[in-house]
C-alpha positions, 0 to 999 in steps of 0.5 A: 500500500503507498503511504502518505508520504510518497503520495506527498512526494509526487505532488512536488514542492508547494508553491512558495512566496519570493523570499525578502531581497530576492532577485525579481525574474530569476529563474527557478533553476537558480533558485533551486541551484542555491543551497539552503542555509538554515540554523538548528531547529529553525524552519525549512528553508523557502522551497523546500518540501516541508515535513508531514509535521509542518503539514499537520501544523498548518491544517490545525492552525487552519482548522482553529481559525475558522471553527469558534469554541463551543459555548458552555451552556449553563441551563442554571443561569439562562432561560430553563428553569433549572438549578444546579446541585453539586453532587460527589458524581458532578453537577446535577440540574434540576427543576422542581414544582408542584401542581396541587392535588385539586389541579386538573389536566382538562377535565380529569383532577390531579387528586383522583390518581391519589385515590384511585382503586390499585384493584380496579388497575390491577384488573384493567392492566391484568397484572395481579402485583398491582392490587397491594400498590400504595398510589400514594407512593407512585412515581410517574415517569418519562424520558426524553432522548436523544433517539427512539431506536434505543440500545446503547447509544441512546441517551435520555437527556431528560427526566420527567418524574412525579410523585404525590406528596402529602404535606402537612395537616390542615384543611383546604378548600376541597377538604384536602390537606393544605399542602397537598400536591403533585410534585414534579421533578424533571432532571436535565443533562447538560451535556453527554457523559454527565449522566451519573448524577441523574442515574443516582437521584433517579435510583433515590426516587426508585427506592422510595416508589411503591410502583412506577407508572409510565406511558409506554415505559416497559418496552422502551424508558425502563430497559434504556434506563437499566442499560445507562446504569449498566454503561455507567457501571452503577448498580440497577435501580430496583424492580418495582411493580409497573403499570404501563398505561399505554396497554390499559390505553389500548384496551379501553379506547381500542373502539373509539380511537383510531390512535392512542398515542399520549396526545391523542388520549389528552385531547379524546379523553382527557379533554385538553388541548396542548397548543404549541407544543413541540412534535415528539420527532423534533425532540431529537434535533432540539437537544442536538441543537441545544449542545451544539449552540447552547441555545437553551430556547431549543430546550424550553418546549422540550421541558414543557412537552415532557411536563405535560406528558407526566401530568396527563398520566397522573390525570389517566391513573385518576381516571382508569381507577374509578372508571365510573366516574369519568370513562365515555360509555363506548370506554366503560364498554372497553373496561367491561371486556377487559375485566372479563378478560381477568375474571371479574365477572360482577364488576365487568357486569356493572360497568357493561350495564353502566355503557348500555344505560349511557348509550353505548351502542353496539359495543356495549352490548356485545361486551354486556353479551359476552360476560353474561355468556360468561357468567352462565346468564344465557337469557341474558346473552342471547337477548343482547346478540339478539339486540345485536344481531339487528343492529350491524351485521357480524358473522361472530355474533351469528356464530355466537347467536347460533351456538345458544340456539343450538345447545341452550333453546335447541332450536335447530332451525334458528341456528342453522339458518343463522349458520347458512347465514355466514359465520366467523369460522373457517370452511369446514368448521361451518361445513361441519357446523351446518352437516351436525344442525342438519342431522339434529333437524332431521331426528327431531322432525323423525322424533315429531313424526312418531310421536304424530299417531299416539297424540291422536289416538289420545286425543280421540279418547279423551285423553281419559286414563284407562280405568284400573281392574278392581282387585279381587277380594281375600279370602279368610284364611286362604292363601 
């Protein structure tokens, strides 16, 4: 392979300026004749090749001119609501509110999350460690990063944590605690290879936790975040009971939106509107705007953004755990069928009730259908398939409807003319399904045939019951 040098050697000398006192018009060749007289250490003479150090020198001192220093930013000192704390691992910038407990996020209270039913989110979230949960002691978390591919080199620059806070006694306008609130603590990363102070402060919170609420979280903050302590060499935060809202989301609202993205849900459900806000697929280029410029005006909507993002979960935890009290009927129909689903059939029951009395259409009375057919009300089932049945056309709920017929009322010819009718089956199981009613039909119509001429035979008798022979009388001491 030919080197860098003798790549060099071919371009020929550089272009040189004439040297102070030189002859104008003489020739290169007297120029090139003429020895170079140079003392120790001083630069090569004019018209000489310089050395790949020089060369090297030259391109630094180009490079430094025309590339200024990067500014420091210090989000302590501009626009961003931070302050820094002096940590043994460096500095940590931190900015720290509180919403109180009577605040709202549209027309959802802060308040009801402290409330909330850990029973009713353990069922909707259909995981069973979440029942015995303090809510009280909840920390609701949400990253921001510096990508969304995650692996080990993506970073979250910031934080977004909340927990409620009790305060101290003392009666308020709403008959809370004075001093009630939501506090709110976002950690931000000045720069890349700060990390260890927010790992540390979140560990702090962690330990405190009962459970962690994210939006999301399972699948991408909470396995980028052990990852950063693993690349840091910290021990890992504990393993924490964790409600992901994004599933609960999904289950209860998979009828009514099309998407359930955070935003989404504030505006559908929560009934809020962010205006201004900064879209989640500029966040990236903010932050990199941020450390290359150190302009902090990139980071304002990002803080904004990921507040907002936590303060929504707190209204959603509020809202999936007295579903009653604020859910759309269309949703209480998603929450009946998702308890159905863990088991909770007197629950799901109510709540399927609630979503047909409030005009839920439809979906609630295929969900109210499906848990009385789980809880062996078959009347109950086969009224709303009915119901259903009228309303839109569904193979399931043909096959549902034709299944009651079949096993429950036996009414054959109901349930093979629902059959003929399409179901929600493969080919040869519908095949199958209309060959079996088919056979039944027939044996009962054999059935009916016989039975024909003994009904008549009654009927011309009166149907009076044949009179018994008297019993002949005993006699006195005969066998």
């Amino acid at each position: 392979m030919t080197s860098f040098k003798s790549k060099l050697a071919r371009l020929g000398p550089l272009p040189t300026e004439p040297r102070a006192g030189a002859v104008p018009g003489a020739s290169a060749q007297g120029e090139a004749s003429r020895p170079p007289v140079a003392a120790a250490g001083a630069p090569a003479a004019v018209g000489a090749r310089p050395s790949l150090d020089e060369l090297r020198e030259r391109i630094s001192r180009i490079v430094a001119r025309g590339a200024p220093p990067t500014p420091r930013a210090d989000p302590a000192r501009g626009e961003l609501p931070f302050y820094v704390e002096q940590t043994p691992g460096g500095p940590l910038y931190v900015s720290r509110t509180r919403s109180l407990a009577a605040a709202r996020v549209g027309r959802a209270p802060l308040v009801a999350a402290r409330d909330a039913d850990p029973a009713m989110l353990a069922l909707l979230a259909l995981d069973p460690a979440l029942a015995g949960c303090d809510l009280r002691r909840a920390l609701f978390l949400d990253t921001e990063t510096t990508g969304l591919a995650g692996g080990t080199g993506t970073v979250p620059f910031l934080i977004g944590l909340a927990w409620f806070d009790p305060g101290a006694a003392g009666a308020g306008p709403l008959g809370e605690p004075s001093s009630d609130a939501f506090v709110m603590e976002q950690l931000l990363l000045r720069r890349l290879g700060e990390e260890e102070p927010i790992l540390r402060r979140l560990a702090e919170r962690l330990a405190d936790a009962s459970m962690i609420v994210t939006y999301n979280g399972k699948a991408f903050d909470m396995p980028l975040l052990r990852t950063r302590y693993v690349m840091n060499r910290l021990p890992p935060p504990p393993e924490l009971p964790h409600l992901d809202l994004v599933h609960v989301a999904r289950r209860i609202h998979k009828a009514r939106l099309k998407t359930c993205t955070l935003i989404a849900l504030e505006h559908d459900v929560l009934g809020r509107v962010r205006v201004g806000d900064v879209p989640g697929g500029e966040i990236v280029a903010c932050y990199a705007h941020f450390l290359r410029t150190g302009d902090e005006d990139a980071l304002l909507g990002v803080v904004e953004h990921n507040a907002a993002d936590v303060l929504a979960m707190v209204a959603l935890v509020g809202l999936y755990g007295e579903p009653l009290g604020g859910l759309a009927a269309g949703d209480l129909a998603g929450a009946a069928a998702t308890l159905r689903r863990a088991g909770a059939l007197e629950r799901a029951a109510e709540l399927a009730d609630a979503a047909v009395e409030r005009g839920g259409g439809a979906v609630a009375r295929r969900a109210r259908g499906d848990i009385a057919k789980a809880r062996g009300d078959k009347a109950r089932a086969l009224s709303d398939y009915e119901a259903l049945a009228a309303e839109i056309d569904d193979p399931a709920v043909r096959l549902a409807l034709a299944k009651l017929y079949e096993h429950h009322v036996r009414a054959f010819a109901r349930a093979l003319d629902l059959a003929d009718q399409g179901t929600a089956e493969p080919e040869p199981a519908q095949a199958r399904r209309r060959a079996r009613l088919r056979r039944k039909l027939d044996r009962s119509a054999a059935g009916a045939a016989l039975a024909l001429p003994f009904e008549r035979a009654e009927a011309a008798a009166g149907a009076r019951p044949c009179p018994l022979p008297a019993a002949a009388p005993r006699r006195k001491g005969g066998a």
